[in-house]
Structures are given as C-alpha cells and as structure tokens.
N, C-alpha and C positions, 0 to 999 in steps of 0.2 A: 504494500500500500504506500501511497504518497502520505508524505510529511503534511502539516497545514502551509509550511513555509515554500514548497515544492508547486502546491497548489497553488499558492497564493501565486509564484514566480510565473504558473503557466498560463493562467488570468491576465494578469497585467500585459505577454506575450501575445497574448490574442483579443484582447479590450479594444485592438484599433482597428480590425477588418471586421467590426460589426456594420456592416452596410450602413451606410446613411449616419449614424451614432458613433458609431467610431471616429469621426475624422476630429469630434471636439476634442478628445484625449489626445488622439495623433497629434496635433494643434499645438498642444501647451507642453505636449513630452521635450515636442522639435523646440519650443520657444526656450524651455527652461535647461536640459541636457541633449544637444543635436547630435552629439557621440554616441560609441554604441551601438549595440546588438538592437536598444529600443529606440534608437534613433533611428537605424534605418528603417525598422518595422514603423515606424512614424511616416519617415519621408515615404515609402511605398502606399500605405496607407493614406496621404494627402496627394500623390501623385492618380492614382484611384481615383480618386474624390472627385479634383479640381480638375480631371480630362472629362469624369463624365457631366458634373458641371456645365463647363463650356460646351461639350460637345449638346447638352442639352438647350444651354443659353440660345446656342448659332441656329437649330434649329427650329426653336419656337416663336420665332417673330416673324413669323404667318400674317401677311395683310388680307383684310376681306377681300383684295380683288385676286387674290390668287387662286389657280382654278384648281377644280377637286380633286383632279388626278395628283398632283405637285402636293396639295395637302393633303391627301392620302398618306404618300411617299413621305414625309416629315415626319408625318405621324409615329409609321412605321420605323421609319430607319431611328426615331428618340426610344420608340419600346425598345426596340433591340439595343441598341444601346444601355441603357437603364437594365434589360438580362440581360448583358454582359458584365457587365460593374455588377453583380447581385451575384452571378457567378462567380467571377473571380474573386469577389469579397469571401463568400463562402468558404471558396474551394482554399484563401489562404486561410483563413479561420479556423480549417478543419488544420492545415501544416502546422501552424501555431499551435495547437491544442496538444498536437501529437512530440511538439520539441523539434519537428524537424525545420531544415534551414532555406532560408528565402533566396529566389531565385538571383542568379549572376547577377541581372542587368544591378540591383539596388548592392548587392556584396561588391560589386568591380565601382561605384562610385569614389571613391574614399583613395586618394595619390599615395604610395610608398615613395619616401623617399632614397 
C-alpha cells in the first residue's frame, strides 16, 4: 500500500491535467516554483489549456452573415477540438496517476549546459 505522503505526492502530480480545472493550479505552480518535475507538469498542462483556448477563441466569432455550411464547419472543427484537449487531458491524468513520465516534447524544454 501507498504511504499518505506517496498519495498525497501523486495528487498534487496529476491536480493539473484535470480538464478545464486544472490549469488554475498549473497557473500559480509555474508563477511560484517554474523548476521541476511540477513545473513542467505545469507548463504542459497550461500549454493544453491556452492552445485549446485560442484554438476555441479563433473559431467562434461567427458573424450572422456567414453561411450555414462554414458555421457548421466551426462548429464542428471547436467540438473536436474541445475532445481533443478532454482526451489528452485524461489520457495525461491517467500517466500522472500511475508515476509514469511526461512526454519528450515538455522533458527536452529545459538547456544543459
């Protein structure tokens, strides 16, 4: 069995890929310690966030004279969007849960010198 201390460590590890809620802790993690194992689980977890964000923003400023086929298509291409970010949120939620380690792209950020 897990320790309380073990549990608590794995919480705090996965607290920032809770879809949509998560990015407020990611937020103040990166503002106050941006080092780190929960840094970068930060930075991925706000980079998550602020692409679907945007990719949401650009999307929904829809004028009424646009015709229905075009806002159809907006429509759809923001739901997909929105499950994707839900997935991927998930699916690192579940990596976090488990201990295991976050992908290259946010691990190779960070210069040796």
């Amino acid at each position: 069995m897990d320790s309380p201390a073990e549990k608590l460590q794995r919480l705090r590890r996965s607290i920032y890929f809770v879809p949509f809620l998560g990015l407020v802790p990611a937020l103040v993690t990166l503002l106050r310690s941006p080092s780190g194992e929960l840094g970068k689980r930060s930075r991925l977890s706000l980079i998550l966030g602020i692409t679907w964000l945007v990719s949401c923003l650009l999307t929904s400023g829809i004028s009424p004279e646009t015709s229905e086929t075009l806002r159809f298509r907006l429509l759809y291409g923001q739901g997909l969007v929105t499950t994707l970010y839900i997935l991927l949120s998930s699916y690192y939620l579940w990596r976090a849960s488990q201990g295991k380690s976050l992908p290259s792209i946010v691990n190779n950020h960070t210069k040796k010198p």
